[in-house]
C-alpha positions as CSV (number, residue, x, y, z in Angstrom):
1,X,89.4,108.1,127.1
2,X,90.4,111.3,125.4
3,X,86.7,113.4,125.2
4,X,87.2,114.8,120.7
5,X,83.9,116.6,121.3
6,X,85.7,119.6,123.3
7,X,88.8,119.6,120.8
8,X,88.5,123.4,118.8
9,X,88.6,122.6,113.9
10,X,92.2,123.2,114.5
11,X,93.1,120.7,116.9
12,X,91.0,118.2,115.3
13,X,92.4,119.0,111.6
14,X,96.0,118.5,113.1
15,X,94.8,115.1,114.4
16,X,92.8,114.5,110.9
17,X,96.4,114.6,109.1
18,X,97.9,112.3,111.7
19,X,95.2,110.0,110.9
20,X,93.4,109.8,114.0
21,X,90.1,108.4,113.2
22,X,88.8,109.6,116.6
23,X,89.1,113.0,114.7
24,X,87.4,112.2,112.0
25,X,84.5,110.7,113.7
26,X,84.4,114.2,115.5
27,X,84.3,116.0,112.7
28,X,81.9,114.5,111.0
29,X,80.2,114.1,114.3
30,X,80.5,118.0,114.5
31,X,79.6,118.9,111.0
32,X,77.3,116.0,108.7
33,X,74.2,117.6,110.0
34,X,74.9,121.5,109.3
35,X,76.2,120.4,106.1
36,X,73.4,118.4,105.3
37,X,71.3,121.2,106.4
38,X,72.1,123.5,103.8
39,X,73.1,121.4,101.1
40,X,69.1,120.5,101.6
41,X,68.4,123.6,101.8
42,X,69.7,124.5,98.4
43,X,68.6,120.4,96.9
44,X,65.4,120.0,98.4
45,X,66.4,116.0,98.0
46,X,66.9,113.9,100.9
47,X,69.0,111.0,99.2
48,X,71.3,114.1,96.7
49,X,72.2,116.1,100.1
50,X,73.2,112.7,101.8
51,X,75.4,111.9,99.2
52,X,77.0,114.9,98.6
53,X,78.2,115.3,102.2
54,X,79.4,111.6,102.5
55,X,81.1,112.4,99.5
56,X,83.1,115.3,101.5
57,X,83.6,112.7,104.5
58,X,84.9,110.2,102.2
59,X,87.6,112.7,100.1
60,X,88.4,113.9,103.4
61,X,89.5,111.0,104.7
62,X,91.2,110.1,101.9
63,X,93.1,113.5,101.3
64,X,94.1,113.5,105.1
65,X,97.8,113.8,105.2
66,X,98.1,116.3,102.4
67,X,95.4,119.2,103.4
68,X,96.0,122.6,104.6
69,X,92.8,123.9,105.9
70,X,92.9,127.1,107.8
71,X,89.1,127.1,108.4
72,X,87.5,123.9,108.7
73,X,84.1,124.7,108.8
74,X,84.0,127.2,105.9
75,X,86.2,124.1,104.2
76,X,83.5,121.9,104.4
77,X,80.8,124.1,103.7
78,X,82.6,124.9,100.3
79,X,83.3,122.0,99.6
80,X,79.8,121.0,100.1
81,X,79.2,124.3,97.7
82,X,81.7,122.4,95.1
83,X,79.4,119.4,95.0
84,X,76.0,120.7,94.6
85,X,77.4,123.0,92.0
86,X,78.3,119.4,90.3
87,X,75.1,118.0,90.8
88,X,72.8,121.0,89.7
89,X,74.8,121.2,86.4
90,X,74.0,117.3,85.7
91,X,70.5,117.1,87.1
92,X,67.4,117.5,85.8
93,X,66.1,119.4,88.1
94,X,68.6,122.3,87.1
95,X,66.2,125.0,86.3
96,X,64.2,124.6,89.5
97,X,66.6,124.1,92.0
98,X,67.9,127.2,90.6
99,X,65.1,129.5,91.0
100,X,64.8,128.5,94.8
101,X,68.1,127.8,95.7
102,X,69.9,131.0,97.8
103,X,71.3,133.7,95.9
104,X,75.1,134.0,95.7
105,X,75.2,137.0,98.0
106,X,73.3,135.4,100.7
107,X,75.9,132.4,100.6
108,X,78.8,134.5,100.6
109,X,77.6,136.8,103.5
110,X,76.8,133.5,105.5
111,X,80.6,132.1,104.5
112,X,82.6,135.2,104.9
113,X,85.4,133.0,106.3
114,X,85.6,131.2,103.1
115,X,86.0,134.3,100.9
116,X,89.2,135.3,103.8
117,X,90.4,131.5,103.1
118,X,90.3,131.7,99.4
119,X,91.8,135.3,99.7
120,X,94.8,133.9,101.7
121,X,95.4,131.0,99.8
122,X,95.7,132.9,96.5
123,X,98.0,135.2,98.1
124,X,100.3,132.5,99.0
125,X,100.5,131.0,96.3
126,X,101.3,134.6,93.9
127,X,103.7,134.8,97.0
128,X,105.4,132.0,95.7
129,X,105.6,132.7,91.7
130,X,108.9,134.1,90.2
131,X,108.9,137.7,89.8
132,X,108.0,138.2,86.4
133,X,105.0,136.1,86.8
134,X,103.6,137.2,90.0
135,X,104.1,140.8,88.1
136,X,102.1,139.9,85.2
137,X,99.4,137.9,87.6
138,X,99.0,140.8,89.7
139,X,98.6,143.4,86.9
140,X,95.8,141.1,85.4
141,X,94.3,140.3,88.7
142,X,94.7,142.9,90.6
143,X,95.2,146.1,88.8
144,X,92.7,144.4,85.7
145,X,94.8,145.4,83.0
146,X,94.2,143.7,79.5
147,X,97.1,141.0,78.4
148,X,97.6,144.1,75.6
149,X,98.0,146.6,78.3
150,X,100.3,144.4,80.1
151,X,102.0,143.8,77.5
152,X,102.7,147.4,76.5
153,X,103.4,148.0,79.8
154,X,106.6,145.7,80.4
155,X,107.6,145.9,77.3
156,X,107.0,142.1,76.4
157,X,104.8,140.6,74.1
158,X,101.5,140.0,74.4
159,X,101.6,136.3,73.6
160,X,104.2,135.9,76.5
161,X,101.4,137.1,79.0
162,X,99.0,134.9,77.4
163,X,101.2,132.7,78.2
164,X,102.2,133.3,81.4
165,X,98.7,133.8,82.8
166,X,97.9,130.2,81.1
167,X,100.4,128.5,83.1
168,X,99.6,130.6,86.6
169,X,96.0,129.9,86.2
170,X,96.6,126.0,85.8
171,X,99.1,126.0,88.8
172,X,96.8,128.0,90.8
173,X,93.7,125.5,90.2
174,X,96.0,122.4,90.9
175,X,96.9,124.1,93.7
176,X,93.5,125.3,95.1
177,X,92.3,121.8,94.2
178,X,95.6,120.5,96.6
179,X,94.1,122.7,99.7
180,X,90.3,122.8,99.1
181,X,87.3,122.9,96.9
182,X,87.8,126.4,95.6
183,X,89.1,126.0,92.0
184,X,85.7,126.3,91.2
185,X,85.5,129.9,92.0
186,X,87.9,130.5,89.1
């Protein structure tokens, strides 16, 4: 009997897509706990953390043969991120879960692997655009030029990088939301 426990996120992820259900057990084996952990941590209810990790488990399970995760813990823990984000918006409690959940800095410098994840997967995908558009992405993006700036700049007009950014941000969403949690961040 093949011992999952000693596998490394990797060989378990690759297993994950094959649909090894040994895997999955590992995983969640590996990671319900921590998850729950912080997701309380942030909650401070029992019965909202449960739920939001089983929720992870079960879209994992489900969205198997069509993930690319690089990281799987900082995965998780995002996507764990993802759902509590849903949850504060809807509940009740909003205001003081707020005021005592972890400030965005101290989640980020606890999940630097998710910031290098979310990095590389953005960089793929601009890798991927047609030239023009990966121009006028990267000019927004990266050099934080206005659409008028832009605009003047390669002589276009400034609707058609309106345009073009409209369309590149809803690829790039459908596309985070294809690999991970992280449209959120947008």
């Amino acid at each position: 009997m093949t011992d999952y426990c000693t596998f490394t996120d990797q060989q378990l992820t690759d297993l994950l897509k094959r649909g090894d259900r040994h895997a999955f057990d590992a995983i969640y084996n590996r990671y319900a706990e921590p998850l729950f952990r912080f997701a309380y941590s942030v909650l401070k209810d029992e019965d909202d953390c449960r739920d939001a990790v089983q929720d992870i488990f079960i879209w994992l399970w489900k969205h198997k043969e069509d993930m690319k995760i690089s990281f799987l813990k900082s995965y998780l823990f995002a996507a764990v991120k993802f759902n509590l984000a849903s949850l504060i918006k809807q509940s009740k409690r909003r205001a003081e879960i707020l005021e005592f959940a972890p400030k965005q800095s101290e989640i980020f410098e606890d999940h630097a692997l998710e910031l290098k994840e979310l990095i590389y997967l953005i960089q793929e995908f601009v890798g991927q655009l047609p030239a023009r558009s990966r121009e006028i992405f990267e000019l927004s993006r990266g050099a934080n030029l206005t659409n008028k700036e832009i605009a003047k700049q390669l002589n276009i007009s400034e609707k058609t990088v309106e345009n073009q950014m409209t369309i590149v941000l809803k690829k790039l969403k459908v596309s985070l939301g294809k690999n991970s949690f992280w449209c959120t961040f947008l």
